[in-house]
N, C-alpha and C positions, 0 to 999 in steps of 0.2 A: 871126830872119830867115826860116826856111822857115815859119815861121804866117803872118808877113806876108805873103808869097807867096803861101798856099793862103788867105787871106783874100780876096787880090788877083784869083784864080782865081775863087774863088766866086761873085764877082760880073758873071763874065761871060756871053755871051750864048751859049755853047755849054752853061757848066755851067748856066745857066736852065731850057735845052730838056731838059737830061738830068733834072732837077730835075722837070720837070713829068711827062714821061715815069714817073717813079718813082711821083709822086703818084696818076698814071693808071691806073696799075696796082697801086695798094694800095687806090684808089676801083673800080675793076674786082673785086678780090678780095674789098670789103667787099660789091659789091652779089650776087654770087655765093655768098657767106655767108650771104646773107639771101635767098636765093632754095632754097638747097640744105640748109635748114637743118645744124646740128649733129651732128659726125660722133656716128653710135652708137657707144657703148660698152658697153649693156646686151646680155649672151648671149643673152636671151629674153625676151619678154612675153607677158605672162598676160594674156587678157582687157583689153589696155590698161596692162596693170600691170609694169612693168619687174621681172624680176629682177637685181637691181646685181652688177657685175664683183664688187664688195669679198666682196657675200653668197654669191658663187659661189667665191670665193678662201678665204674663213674656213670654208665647207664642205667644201672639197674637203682642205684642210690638216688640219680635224679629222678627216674620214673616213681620212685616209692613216694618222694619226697611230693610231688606234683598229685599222687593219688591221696597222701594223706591229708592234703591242703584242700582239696574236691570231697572229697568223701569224709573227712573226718574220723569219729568214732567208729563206722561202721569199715571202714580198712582197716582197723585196728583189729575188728574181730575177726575180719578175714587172713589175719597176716597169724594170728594164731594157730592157723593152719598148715603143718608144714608141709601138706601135700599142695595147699594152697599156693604157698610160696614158691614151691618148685616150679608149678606149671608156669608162675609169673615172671620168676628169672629164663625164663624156656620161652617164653614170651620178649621177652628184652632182647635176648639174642636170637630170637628168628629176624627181631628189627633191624637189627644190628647185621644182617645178614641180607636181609631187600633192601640195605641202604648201600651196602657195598657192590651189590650186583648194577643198582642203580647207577653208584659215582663211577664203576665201568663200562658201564652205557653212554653217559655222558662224555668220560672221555672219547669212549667210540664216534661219535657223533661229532667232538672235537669244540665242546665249550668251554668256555674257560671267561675266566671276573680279571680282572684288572689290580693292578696294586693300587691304582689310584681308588678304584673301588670298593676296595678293602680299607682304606683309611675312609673314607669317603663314611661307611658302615660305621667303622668303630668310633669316629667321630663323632655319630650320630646316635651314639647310645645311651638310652638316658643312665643307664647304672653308672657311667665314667663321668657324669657331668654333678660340677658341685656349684651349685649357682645359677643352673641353667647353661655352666661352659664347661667343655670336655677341659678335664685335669689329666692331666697327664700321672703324676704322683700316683693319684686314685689309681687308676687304669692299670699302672705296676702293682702296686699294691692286691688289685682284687684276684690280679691274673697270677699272683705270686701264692694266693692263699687258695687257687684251686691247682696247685700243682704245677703250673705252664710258664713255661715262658712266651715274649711275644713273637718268637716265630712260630711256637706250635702255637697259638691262638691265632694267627694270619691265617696258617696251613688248615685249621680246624675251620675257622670262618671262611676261609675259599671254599673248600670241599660242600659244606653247607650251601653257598652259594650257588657252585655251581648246579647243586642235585636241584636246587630249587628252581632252577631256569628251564630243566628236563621237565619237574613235575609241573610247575606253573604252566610251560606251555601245554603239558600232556590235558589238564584239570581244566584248566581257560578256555578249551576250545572245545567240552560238553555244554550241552544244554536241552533244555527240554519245554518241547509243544506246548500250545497255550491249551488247546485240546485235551493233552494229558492232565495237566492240572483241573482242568474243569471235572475230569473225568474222577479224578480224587475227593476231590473238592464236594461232588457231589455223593460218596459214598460216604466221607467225613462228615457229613450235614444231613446224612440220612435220619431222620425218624420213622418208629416203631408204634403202634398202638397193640398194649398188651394188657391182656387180663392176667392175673395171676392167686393161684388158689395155695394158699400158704397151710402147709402141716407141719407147725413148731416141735420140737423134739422137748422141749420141756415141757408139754401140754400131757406126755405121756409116758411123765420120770415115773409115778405113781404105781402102774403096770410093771413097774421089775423090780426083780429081785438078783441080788448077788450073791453068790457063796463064795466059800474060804478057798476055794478050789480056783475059783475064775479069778479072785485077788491077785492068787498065786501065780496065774499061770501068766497073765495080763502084765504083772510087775517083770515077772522075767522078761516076756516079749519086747516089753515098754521101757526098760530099765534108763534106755538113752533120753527119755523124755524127765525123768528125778535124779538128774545130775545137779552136784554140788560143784558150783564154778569151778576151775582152774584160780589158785592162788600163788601170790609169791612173796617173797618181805626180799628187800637190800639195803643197802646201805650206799647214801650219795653225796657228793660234793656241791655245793651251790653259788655260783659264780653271780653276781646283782652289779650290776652296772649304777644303780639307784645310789648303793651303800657306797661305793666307790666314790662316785662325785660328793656325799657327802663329806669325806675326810680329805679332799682333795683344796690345797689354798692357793689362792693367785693372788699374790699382793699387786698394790694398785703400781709401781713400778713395772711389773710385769706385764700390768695392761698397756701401760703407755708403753713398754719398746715395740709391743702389736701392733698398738694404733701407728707408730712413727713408721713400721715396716712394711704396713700394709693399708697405706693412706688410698687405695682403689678402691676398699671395701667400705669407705667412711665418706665417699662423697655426694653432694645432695647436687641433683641433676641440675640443666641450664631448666628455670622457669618464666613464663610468658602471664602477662598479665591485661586480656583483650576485654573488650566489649564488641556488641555482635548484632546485627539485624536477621530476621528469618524471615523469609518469604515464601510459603508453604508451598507442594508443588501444587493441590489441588485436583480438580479435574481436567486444567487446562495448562497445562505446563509451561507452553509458549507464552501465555498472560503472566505467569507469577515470572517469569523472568525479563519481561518488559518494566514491569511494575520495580521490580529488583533491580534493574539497569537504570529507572529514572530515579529511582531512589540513589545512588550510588553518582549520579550526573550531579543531583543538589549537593551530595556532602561534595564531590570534589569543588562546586563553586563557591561554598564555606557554609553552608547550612549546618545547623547544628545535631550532633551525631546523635547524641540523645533525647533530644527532641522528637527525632523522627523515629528513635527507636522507641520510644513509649509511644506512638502515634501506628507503627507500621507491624513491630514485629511480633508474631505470631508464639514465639517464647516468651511467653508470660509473665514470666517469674522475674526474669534477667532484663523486660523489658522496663519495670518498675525501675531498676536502678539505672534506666538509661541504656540495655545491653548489657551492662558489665556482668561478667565473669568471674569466678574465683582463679589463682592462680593454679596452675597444670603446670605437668610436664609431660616428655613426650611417652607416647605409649597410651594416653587416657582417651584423648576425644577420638574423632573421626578420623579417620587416615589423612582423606583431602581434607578435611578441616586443618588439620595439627598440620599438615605440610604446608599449606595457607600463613598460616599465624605464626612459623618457626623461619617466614621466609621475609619476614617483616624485620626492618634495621630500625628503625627508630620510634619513641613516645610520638603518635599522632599521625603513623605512617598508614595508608587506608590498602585492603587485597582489592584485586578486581573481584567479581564475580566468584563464591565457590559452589558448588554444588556436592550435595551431600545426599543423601537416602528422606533425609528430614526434610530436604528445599534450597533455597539460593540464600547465602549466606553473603554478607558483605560485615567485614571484621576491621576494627581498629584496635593497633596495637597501645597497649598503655603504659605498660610497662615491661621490664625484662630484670631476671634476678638470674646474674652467672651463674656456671658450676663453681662450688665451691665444698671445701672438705669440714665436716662439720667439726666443731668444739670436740676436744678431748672429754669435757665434764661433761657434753651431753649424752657420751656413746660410752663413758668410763663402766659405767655400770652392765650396760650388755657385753662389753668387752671382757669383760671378770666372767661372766653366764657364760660365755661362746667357749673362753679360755680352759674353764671348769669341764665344759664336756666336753671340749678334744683333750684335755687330758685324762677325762673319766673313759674316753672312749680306745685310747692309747693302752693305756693300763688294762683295760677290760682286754683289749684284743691278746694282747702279749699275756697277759695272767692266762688268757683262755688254752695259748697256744704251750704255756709253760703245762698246764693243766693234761693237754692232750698229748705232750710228749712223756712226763710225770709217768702218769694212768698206762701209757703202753707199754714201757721199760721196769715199770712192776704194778705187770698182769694181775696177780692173786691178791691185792685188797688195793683199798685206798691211803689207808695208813701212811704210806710214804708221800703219795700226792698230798695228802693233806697236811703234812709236814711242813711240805715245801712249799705251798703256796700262805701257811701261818691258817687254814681253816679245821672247820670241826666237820668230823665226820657223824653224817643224822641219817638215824639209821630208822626204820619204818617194817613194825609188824607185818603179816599176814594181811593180805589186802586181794580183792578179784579187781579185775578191769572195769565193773562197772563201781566200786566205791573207793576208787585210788585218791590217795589224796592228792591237794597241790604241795609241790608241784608234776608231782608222777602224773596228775590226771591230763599231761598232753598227749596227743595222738603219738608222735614221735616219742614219747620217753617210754609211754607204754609198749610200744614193739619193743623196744630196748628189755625192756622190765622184764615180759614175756618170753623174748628168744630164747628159741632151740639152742641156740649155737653158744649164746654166753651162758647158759649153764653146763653145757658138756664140756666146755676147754676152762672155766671156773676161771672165766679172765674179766675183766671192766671193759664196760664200754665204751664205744668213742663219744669223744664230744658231742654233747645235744644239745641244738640253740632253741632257747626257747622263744615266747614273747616276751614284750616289756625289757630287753635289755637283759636276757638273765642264761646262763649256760650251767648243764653241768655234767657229771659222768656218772656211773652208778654201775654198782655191783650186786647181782645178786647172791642170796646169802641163804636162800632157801626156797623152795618149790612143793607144792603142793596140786597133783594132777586132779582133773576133773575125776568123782569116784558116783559111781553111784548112791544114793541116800538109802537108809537102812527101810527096809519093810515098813518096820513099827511108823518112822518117821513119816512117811508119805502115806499110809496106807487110807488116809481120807481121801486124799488126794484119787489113787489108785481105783477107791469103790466110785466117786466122784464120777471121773471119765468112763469106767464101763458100763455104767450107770444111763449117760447119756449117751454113750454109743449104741444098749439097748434099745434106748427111746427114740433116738433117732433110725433105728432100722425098721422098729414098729411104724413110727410116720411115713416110713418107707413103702411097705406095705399095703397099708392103706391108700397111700397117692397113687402107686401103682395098679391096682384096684379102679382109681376113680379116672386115669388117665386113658383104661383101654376101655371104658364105658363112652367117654369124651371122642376117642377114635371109631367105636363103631358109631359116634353118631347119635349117642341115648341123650337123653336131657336126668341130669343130675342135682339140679336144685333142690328135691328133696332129699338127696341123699347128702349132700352139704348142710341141710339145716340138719339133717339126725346126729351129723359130725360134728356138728356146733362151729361148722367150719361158715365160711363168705367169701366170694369171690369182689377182686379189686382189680380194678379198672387203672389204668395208666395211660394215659392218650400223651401220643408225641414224644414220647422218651427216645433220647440224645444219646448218639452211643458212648459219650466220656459223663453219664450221669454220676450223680456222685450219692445222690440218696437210694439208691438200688445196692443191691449187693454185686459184690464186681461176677463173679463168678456166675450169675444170674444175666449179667448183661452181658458177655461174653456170647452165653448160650442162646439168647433171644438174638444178637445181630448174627447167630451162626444159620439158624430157621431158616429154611426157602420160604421162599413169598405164597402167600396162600392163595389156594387155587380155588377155582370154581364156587367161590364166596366158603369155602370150608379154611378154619384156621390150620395153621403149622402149632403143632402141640410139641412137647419135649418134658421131662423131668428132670428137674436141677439139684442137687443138693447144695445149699450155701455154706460161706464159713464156719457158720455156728453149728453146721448140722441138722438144720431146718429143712424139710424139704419139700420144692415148690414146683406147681405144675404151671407150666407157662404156655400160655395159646395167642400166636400174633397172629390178630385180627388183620392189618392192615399195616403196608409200608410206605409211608412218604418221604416222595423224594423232592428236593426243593426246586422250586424254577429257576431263579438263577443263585452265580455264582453268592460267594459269601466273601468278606474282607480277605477271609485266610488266601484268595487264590495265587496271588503274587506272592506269600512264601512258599507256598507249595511248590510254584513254579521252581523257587528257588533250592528249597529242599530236593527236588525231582532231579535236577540239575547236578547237584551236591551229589547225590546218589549216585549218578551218572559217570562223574566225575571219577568217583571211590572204586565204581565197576572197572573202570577205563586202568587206572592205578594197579590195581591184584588183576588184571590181565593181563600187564605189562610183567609187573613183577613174578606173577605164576611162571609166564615163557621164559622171563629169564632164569628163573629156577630150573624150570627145564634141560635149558640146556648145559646147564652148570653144574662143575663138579663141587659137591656141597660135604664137607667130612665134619662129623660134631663129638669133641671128645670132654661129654661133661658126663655129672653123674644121673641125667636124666635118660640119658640113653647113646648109646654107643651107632650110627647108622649114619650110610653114604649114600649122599643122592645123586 
């Protein structure tokens, strides 16, 4: 009844007009599309050449990932920063911007890598290899789970290659003077002889006093100093690779159709069963191998092997049983040794002559045990273990991937993820970054927990791998901004520091005082004992000292060298607000070099190298047309 009606509707002469109206204005909107073409979504172009959102996104994810693996918790605090963060993604695609100027240089110049050395590369990667052998399976597999197929991983690994053949030769062919390094070397090795007359700020808490007025005034100025962390509570899913293999069964059929399909992985190599003479090289090398050549003349005219090796050879241990050896296989002993003894066909066959790093060797073969593939009962048991975790680790990957598809197609909670995968959603109060628990307390899950961005679009996160085998996603569910602490709350705190920033301005005072008495020249030792003050003597302090205060050493290696037997005087405040009058008596410099001078060289080098690289890339900047359309700034170079 009501279709027929809106049928009925449809056909008349108002719904016509609205009808055409609509049309007019999606023919209005198409011809405005074609006029205004297609919204940008590339952040920058190079020379005409788009840098892609995705290539800007996959750089910026690895760089974070690499910085939170280096720095830990303290890129966590810095990622809290969302002014922080901008200038870091601004940072990513400036790189993403000298690489591209770069890979057009290169082609200018006209290098180019080889297919064969591109397989040549990916063959030789250890992430592709399972066993020590490039897998092929693996290799799709890993390239499937960042996104690529193998052509764009060829194309991505050319382009790398070829920039690197630019920069290698650009970086290769700096270097730096033995001269300069010396000349380092010896400013790095400098010592100092310094007196210094310390006026401690707590020596003269006693002398002040606070009012209700400077509390006040102090808390307002200071208020960024009695901040109450940044908190947040969410709710997460938690993927354990551990729990997994435990409900995981492989019956012992299972194991056998492994063992029967994969008899490579169960065989025990050919092993050699020798006895051996050593004849040491000594200090006369030409002698130990005469002595080694008559010894090896008797056994071949039938003298007895182990006779003469408990009589001659220098291996001690082995010569007790006559030479003999335990059984090996290849890969253990000496290269020439094992090529020796694997080149031996029969019980009682003798090598010539080998020589080793240890001396001259003469080997009899004793025995020989084929390759052969070991018992089922004796591998059945790691065959069940192997089985368990490639399916612990199958399940894991696919649950993760279900996880991460789950969580994105519904943004606003976990509830559905957690449906679909059969888990509980665990959810976690009010927590700061420095008392998150596990497993929020990773580096990686905390930027997550924290972000700007997943609280303002109120969506989940993506997938976070943690250690141990363990993934999960997380929502948050509440926010609590850094606020300042109330008056009442801090105000010891408050009387506290202005407290000691009086006392520390009075030591102030006074040292300034006793510094331009030291500059004209006075003698001041009685005016030090009136202070209850002492002067301390420091001979030979190293400018990376570590029991000085830094700020203190800083300003003594900053002093000119003192002239005409009068010291370089200065006044320092240190961390604590203590403040010290520093007078260097005398600068030694060392006679010769120190161990460091061959890195220096090599850091000098390095440095050289880095200057060489941003002169290259500046010009190319130069003369490039550079457009950047993020929201860090809009500008054309």
């Amino acid at each position: 009844m009501m279709l027929d009606k809106l049928r009925e509707g449809a056909q008349g002469t108002v719904a016509k007009v609205i009808l055409g109206l609509i049309i007019l204005s999606f023919a209005l909107a198409g011809v405005g599309s074609y006029l205004n073409g297609p919204a940008r979504t590339a952040p920058a172009i190079v020379n005409g050449t788009e840098i892609s959102q995705q290539a800007l996104e996959n750089a910026y994810r690895n760089e974070r990932a690499r910085m939170e693996s280096q720095m830990g918790e303290a890129f966590s605090q810095l990622a809290a920063n969302p002014d922080y963060m901008k200038q870091f993604r601004r940072s990513v695609l400036d790189r993403l911007i000298d690489q591209a100027l770069v890979d057009t240089k290169a082609h200018e110049l006209g290098l180019r890598v080889s297919d064969e050395q591109i397989k040549q590369a990916i063959v030789a990667m250890p992430e592709f290899a399972k066993e020590g052998k490039f897998d092929n399976d693996l290799y799709l597999q890993l390239i499937r789970r960042a996104n690529m197929t193998p052509e764009m991983f060829r194309d991505s690994l050319r382009q790398d290659m070829v920039r690197q053949q630019l920069v290698g030769a650009l970086l290769g062919t700096e270097f730096a003077l033995k001269s300069e390094a010396e000349q380092l070397d010896k400013l790095y090795n400098q010592t100092r002889d310094l007196r210094l007359v310390r006026l401690a700020a707590d020596k003269y808490l006693g002398e002040v006093k606070v009012s209700d007025e400077e509390v006040a005034q102090f808390y307002k100025s200071n208020s960024n100093r009695f901040m109450s962390d940044e908190k947040v509570k969410v709710d997460y899913l938690l993927l354990d690779a551990a729990s997994l293999s435990k409900e995981i069964k492989v019956t012992e059929q299972e194991a056998k159709d492994y063992y029967d399909q994969h008899q490579d992985l169960f065989q025990r190599a050919e092993r050699r069963h020798v006895a051996h003479i050593l004849i040491p090289l000594g200090k006369d090398e030409k002698a130990a191998e005469q002595k080694a050549a008559g010894l090896l003349t008797e056994l071949k005219g039938g003298a007895d092997f182990a006779a003469l090796a408990k009589a001659n050879s220098s291996d001690t241990f082995s010569a007790k049983q006559g030479g003999e050896l335990d059984w090996f296989e290849k890969g253990v002993m000496d290269p020439a040794f094992e090529q020796a003894a694997f080149a031996l066909n029969k019980a009682g066959d003798l090598s010539n002559l080998v020589k080793s790093p240890f001396g001259f060797h003469i080997i009899k073969l004793l025995g020989v045990q084929a390759a052969q593939t070991k018992p089922f009962d004796d591998v059945m048991s790691d065959t069940i273990t192997r089985l368990q975790a490639d399916k612990s680790k199958e399940q894991f990957f696919n649950l993760q991937q279900k996880m991460a598809d789950t969580s994105f197609e519904n943004p606003d909670s976990l509830d559905m993820t957690a449906d679909a995968l059969g888990l509980k959603v665990q959810s976690v109060d009010y927590f700061s970054q420095a008392d998150a628990p596990a497993p929020l307390n990773d580096g990686k899950a905390l930027n997550a927990a924290f972000s700007e961005q997943l609280r303002e679009e109120n969506t989940n996160s993506d997938v976070i791998e943690l250690a141990d085998g363990k993934a999960l996603v997380l929502h948050v569910t509440g926010h609590q901004p850094k606020a300042a602490k109330p008056l009442a709350e801090v105000k010891d705190l408050v009387v506290a520091a202005i407290t000691h920033d009086k006392a520390s301005e009075i030591a102030r005072g006074k040292a300034q005082g006793l510094l331009e008495q030291i500059k004209a020249g006075e003698e001041i030792s009685a005016k030090l004992t009136a202070l209850g003050l002492k002067s301390e003597t420091h001979k030979g302090v190293a400018r990376f000292a570590q029991d000085l205060d830094q700020n203190l050493l800083a300003d003594a290696f900053r002093l000119p060298h003192p002239t005409d037997g009068k010291p370089s005087v200065d006044l320092v405040t240190e961390a604590n607000g203590d403040r010290v009058i520093v007078a260097l008596d005398q600068v030694n410099v060392p006679a010769e070099a120190s161990q460091m001078l061959t890195m220096l060289q090599g850091q000098l080098g390095q440095g050289k190298a880095q200057a060489s690289y941003k002169s290259l890339v500046d010009g190319l900047r130069k003369s490039a047309k550079i457009e950047y359309f993020t929201d860090v700034e809009s500008a054309v170079e």
